[in-house]
Structures are given as structure tokens and as C-alpha cells.
C-alpha positions in Angstrom: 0.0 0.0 0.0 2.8 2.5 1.1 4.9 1.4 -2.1 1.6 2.0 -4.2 1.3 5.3 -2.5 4.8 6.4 -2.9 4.8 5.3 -6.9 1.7 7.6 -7.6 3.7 10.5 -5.6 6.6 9.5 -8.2 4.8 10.3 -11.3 2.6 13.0 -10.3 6.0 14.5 -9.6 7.4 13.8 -12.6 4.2 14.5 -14.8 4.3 17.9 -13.1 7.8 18.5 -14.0 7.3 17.5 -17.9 4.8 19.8 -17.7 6.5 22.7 -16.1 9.2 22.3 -18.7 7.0 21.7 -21.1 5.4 25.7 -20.7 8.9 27.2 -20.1 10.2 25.6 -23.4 7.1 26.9 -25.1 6.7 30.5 -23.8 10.6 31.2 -24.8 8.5 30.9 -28.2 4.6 31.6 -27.5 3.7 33.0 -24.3 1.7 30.5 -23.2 -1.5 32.9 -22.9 -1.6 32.3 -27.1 -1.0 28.9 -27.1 -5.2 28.2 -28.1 -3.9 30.9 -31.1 -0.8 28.1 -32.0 -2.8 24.9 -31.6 -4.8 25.5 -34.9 -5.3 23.3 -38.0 -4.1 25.4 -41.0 -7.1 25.3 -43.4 -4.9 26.7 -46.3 -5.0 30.5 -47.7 -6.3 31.9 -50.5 -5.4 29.5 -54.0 -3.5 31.1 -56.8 -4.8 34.2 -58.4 -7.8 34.6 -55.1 -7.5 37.9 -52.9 -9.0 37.1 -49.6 -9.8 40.2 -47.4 -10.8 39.5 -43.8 -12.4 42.1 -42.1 -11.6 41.1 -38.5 -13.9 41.3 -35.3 -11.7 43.3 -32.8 -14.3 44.9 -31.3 -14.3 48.7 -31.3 -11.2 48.3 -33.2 -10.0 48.1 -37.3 -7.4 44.8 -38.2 -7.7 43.6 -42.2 -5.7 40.5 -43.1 -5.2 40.2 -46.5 -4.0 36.9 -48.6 -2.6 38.8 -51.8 -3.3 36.4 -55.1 0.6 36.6 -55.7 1.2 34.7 -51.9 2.1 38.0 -50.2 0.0 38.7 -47.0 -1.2 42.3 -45.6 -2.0 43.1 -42.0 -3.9 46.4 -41.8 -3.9 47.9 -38.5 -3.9 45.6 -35.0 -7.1 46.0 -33.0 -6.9 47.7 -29.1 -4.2 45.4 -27.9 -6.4 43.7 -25.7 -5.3 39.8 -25.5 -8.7 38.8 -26.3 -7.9 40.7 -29.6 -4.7 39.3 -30.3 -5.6 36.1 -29.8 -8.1 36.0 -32.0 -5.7 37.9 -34.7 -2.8 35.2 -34.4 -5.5 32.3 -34.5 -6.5 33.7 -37.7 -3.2 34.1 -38.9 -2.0 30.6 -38.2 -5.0 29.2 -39.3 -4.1 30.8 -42.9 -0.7 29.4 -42.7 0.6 33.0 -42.6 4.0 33.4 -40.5 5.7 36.1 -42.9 3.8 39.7 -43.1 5.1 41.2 -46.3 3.5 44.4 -45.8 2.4 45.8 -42.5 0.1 49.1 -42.1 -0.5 51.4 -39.1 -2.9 53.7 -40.4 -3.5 56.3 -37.2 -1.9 56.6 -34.4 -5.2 56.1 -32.7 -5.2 52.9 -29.9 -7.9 51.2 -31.4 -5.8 50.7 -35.0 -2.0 50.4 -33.7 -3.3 48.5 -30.2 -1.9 45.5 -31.1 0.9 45.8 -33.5 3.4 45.5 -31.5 2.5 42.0 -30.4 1.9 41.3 -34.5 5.8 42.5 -34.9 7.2 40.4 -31.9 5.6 36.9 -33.1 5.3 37.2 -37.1 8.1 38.1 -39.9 7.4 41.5 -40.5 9.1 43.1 -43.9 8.0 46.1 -44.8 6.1 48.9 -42.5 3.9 51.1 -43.6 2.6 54.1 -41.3 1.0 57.4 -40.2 3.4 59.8 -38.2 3.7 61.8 -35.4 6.9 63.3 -34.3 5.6 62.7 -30.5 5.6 59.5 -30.1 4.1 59.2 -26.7 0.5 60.7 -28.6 -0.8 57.4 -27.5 0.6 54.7 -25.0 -0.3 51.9 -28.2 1.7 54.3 -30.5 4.4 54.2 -28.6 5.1 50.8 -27.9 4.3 50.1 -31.8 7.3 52.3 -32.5 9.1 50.6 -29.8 8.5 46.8 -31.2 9.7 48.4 -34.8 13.4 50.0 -33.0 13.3 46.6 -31.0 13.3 44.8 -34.1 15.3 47.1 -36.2 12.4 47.9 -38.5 12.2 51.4 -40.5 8.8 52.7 -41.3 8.0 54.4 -44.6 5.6 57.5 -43.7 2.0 56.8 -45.6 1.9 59.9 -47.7 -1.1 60.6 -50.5 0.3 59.0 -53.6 2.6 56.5 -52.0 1.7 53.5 -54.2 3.0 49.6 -54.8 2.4 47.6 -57.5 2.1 44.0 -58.4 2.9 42.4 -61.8 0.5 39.7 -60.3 -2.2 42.9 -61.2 -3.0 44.1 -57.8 -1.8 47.6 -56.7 -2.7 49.4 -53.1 -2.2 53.3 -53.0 -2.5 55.9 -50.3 -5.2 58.2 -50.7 -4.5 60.9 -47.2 -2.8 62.4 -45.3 -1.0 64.7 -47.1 2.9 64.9 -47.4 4.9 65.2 -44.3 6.1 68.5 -45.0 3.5 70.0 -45.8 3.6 72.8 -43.4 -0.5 73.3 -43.7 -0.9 69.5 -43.8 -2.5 67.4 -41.6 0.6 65.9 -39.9 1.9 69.3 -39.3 -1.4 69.6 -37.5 -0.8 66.8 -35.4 2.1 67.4 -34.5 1.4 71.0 -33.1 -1.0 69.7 -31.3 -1.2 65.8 -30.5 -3.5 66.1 -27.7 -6.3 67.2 -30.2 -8.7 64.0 -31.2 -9.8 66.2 -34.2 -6.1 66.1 -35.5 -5.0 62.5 -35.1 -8.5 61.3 -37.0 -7.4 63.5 -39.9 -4.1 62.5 -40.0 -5.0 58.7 -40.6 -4.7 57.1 -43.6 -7.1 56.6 -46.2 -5.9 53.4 -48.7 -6.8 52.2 -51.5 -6.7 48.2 -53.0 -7.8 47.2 -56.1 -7.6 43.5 -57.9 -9.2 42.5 -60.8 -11.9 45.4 -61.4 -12.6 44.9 -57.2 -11.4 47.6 -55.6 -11.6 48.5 -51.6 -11.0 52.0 -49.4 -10.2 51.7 -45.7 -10.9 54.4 -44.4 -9.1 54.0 -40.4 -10.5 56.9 -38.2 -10.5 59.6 -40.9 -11.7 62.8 -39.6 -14.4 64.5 -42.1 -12.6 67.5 -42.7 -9.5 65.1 -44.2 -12.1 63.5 -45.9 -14.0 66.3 -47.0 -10.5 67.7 -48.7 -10.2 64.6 -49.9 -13.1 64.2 -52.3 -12.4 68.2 -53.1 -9.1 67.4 -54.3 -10.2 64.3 -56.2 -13.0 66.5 -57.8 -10.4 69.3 -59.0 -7.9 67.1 -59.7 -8.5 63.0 -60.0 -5.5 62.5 -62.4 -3.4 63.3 -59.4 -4.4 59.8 -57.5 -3.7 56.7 -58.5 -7.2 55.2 -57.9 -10.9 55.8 -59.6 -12.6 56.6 -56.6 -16.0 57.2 -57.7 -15.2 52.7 -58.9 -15.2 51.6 -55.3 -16.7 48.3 -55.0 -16.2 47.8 -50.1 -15.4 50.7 -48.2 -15.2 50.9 -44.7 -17.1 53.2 -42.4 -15.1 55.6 -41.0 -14.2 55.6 -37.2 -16.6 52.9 -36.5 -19.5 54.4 -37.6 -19.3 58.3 -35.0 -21.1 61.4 -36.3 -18.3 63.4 -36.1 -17.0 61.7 -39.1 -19.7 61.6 -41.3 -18.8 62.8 -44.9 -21.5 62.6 -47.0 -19.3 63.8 -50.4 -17.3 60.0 -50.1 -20.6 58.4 -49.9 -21.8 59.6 -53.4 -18.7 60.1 -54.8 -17.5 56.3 -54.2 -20.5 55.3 -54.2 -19.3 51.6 -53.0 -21.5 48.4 -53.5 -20.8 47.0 -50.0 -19.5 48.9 -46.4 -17.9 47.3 -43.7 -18.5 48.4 -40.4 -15.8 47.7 -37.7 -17.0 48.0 -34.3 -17.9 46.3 -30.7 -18.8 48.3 -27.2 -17.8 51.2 -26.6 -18.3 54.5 -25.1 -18.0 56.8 -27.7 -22.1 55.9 -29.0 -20.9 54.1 -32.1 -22.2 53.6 -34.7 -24.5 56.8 -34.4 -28.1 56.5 -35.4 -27.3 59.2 -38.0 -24.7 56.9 -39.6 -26.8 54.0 -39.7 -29.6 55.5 -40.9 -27.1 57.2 -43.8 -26.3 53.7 -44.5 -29.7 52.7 -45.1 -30.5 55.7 -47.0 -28.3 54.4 -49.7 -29.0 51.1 -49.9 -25.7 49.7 -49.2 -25.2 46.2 -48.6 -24.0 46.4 -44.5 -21.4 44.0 -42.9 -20.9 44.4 -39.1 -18.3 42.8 -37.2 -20.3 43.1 -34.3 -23.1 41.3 -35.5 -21.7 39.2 -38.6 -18.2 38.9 -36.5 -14.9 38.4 -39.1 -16.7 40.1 -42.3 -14.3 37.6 -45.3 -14.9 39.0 -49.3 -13.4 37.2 -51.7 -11.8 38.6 -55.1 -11.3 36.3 -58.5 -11.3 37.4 -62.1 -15.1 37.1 -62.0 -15.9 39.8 -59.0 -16.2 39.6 -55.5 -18.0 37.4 -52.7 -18.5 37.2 -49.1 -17.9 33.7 -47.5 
């Protein structure tokens, strides 16, 4: 009886240990609060010649992954940070098979986009950087330990500037549509950075992009303020052989800043005119999205995704147009 007892001491010892070692040996790679996140099947990515855009549900939040028909992947902004969020970002990720990030995007320096890059850059390949400025990098706590994870991992950022553009010879192209150069002294990062502190600054001085594959095209609009995107349309009325896109050919656009009043532009609307809209968005205390935007939305008859009801919004792009799955 006593050896029987002392034998089952033995190996709930040594169980324990294996185990012990076990999470050690795993968190030097995966902290062990993603591990769900790493103990996926992979389902396989987009095939050949497919753009798959996933419109991901981080809450009150923005995060696109993007499988590129030429094998690349995009990220697009990382969610609040919160863990919940990045788990559910990396568990998508693996499940795509996606380790390497060819192109990564901050678009604002607003919590709710760059929340949770800095935990995308840590445990992915990350090549090339895309994102907004400002020379304060403290403007926000997620801002700064974005920029951190990028010095950490010796990455350089190219500043998104209007006309930026990359193209494919696979035929897809992605351009940047706002802010306006960085030394522009009347710009909107000058703006910000006289004043960080002012909400009204940093949504203007996020990015607006631009994808297009195939005859689909899609605007992401981030937390765009309306007076950015009020310029915007002005400048593209004046003067649309100085942007690389057709915006008034938008097939999904995003709603900006989740859906608040404050940045309502009714002049993108009908000028994009998009077939679909994609609203991002989850509690919050900011009263988003505001009946006025919703019932905007309705007004025009656009076909409505919400992450907070339809959760990760997935479209879809082949040769013959565009479907959500």
C-alpha cells in the first residue's frame, strides 16, 4: 500500500515536471496565454490568383488580413491590444498558414488601429512597414510601444503619404489616398504634430488606402476625420489624375471611425459610391455607430457587414468579382 502510494507520488511529480518544462520551453517561443492561437489546424490560404480580405472582429477596433493572389500577405492595422484581440488575430493568422507579413500598415496613431501591433511584430516576420506619423511618439501609449517593437526589431517605417503607391505584376496595386505629405507645413501631420493632444487632429491625419484586384477595388478608411475626408473628395474632384485610384469605382469601403457622427462625410458616400460597407465595431463609449450613420447607410442602400453582429466580415476577389464567405 505504502509502495503504491509512494509510486503515484513519483509520477505526479514527474508529470508535473514535464509539464512545467513543457510551458517554459514553449513561452521562450509563444507566451503561453496564445497557445489556443498556435494549436490550430491550418485550413490553407487563399489559392492562386484569389485575394482574400478579412475584415476582422476586434471589437471597437480596425485589423484587415489580407492573402494577396501573388502569396504575399497584408495586416492592416492591429485591434486595441487587448489579448482577447490578439488572440483572436494570431488564431486567424496561423490558421491561414501566414507566418511572414510582407506588408504591415498602421494607419492612425489612434489605440484602437495600432493597439496590437506591437505584439503582430514580436511573433510574425514582418518586412516592410507602412505608417502614419507623429513626431511625438508618446500621442498614444499603443503608439508608442508600436514604434518601440519596430526600433526593438530594427524595422524602418515608410511615412503613408497621399500618392505613395505599390504595385504588383500579379495585377493588384494598393495606394495611399491621405494624409497629405509630411512636410507639408498646412498639412494634416503638421497639424498633429502641433497639437497631438487634439482627437480632431489624429482622425485627420489617418490614412485613407486604396486596393484594387481585378476590377474589385476597396478604401479603408481607419478613423478619418471629415474634414480630411471632405479635402479629400475636393481634391479628387479638381484634380483626379493626381491619385492613383478611380474613386467614384469603389466596389467595399469601410465606415469611418466605427461608424461616429463626427465623421460623417456625405461627399465619399456619393462620390465612391461603393456596393458594400464594412462596419468595424464592438462596445464602446463613444455611442458608435450613431443612429445618423446607420440610418445614412440605409438611406443608400448599401449592402451592410458588421463585425459586431456578422463577427470576421471575409470577401473574396477572383477574375469574375467579388463574394462574401
Amino acid at each position: 500500500m505504502e509502495r503504491g502510494i509512494k509510486l503515484r507520488t513519483v509520477i505526479i511529480v514527474v508529470v508535473s515536471a514535464v509539464i512545467a518544462i513543457a510551458l517554459i520551453v514553449t513561452n521562450i517561443y509563444v507566451p503561453v496565454k496564445y497557445l489556443f492561437s498556435y494549436t490550430v489546424l491550418r485550413n490553407g490560404r487563399a489559392g492562386e490568383g484569389v485575394m482574400r480580405v478579412k475584415f476582422v472582429d476586434v471589437g471597437y477596433g480596425d485589423c484587415v488580413i489580407v492573402e494577396l493572389p501573388d502569396g504575399k500577405n497584408m495586416v492592416i492595422d492591429g485591434g486595441n491590444g487587448s489579448g482577447t484581440n490578439e488572440a483572436r488575430i494570431l488564431k486567424l493568422l496561423n490558421k491561414s498558414g501566414i507566418d511572414n507579413i510582407d506588408y504591415l500598415v498602421c494607419t492612425s496613431v489612434n489605440g484602437e488601429q495600432c493597439g496590437g501591433l506591437a505584439e503582430i511584430i514580436r511573433y510574425k516576420n514582418v518586412d516592410k512597414v507602412y505608417s502614419a506619423y507623429c513626431k511625438n511618439i508618446y500621442v498614444t501609449e499603443e503608439y508608442a510601444s508600436f514604434i518601440s517593437a519596430l526600433n526593438v526589431n530594427k524595422i524602418t517605417a515608410t511615412v503613408i503619404e497621399k500618392g505613395l503607391t505599390v504595385y504588383s505584376e500579379t495585377g493588384y496595386k494598393f495606394t495611399f489616398l491621405s494624409p497629405s505629405a509630411l512636410n507639408n507645413p498646412e498639412g494634416e501631420y503638421a497639424q498633429l504634430g502641433k497639437d497631438p493632444e487634439n482627437q480632431t487632429h489624429r482622425d485627420n491625419a489617418s490614412a485613407v488606402m486604396w486596393l484594387e484586384y481585378a476590377g474589385t477595388s476597396f478604401m479603408f478608411t481607419s478613423d478619418a476625420g471629415k474634414q480630411a475626408l471632405s479635402k479629400l473628395c475636393a481634391d479628387y474632384e479638381a484634380a483626379p489624375e493626381s491619385f492613383k485610384a478611380e474613386l467614384e469605382k469603389c466596389t467595399v469601403m469601410t465606415v469611418p471611425a466605427h461608424g461616429n457622427g463626427k465623421n460623417i462625410c456625405g461627399e465619399l458616400y456619393k462620390l465612391a459610391s461603393p456596393e458594400a460597407v464594412i462596419l468595424s465595431v464592438g462596445k464602446n463609449g463613444y455611442g458608435c455607430p450613431g443612429a445618423e450613420c446607420i440610418s445614412g447607410l440605409e438611406d443608400n442602400g448599401f449592402t451592410v457587414k458588421r463585425t459586431d453582429e456578422d463577427k470576421t466580415v471575409t470577401v473574396e476577389v477572383t477574375q469574375d468579382g467579388f463574394t462574401f464567405i
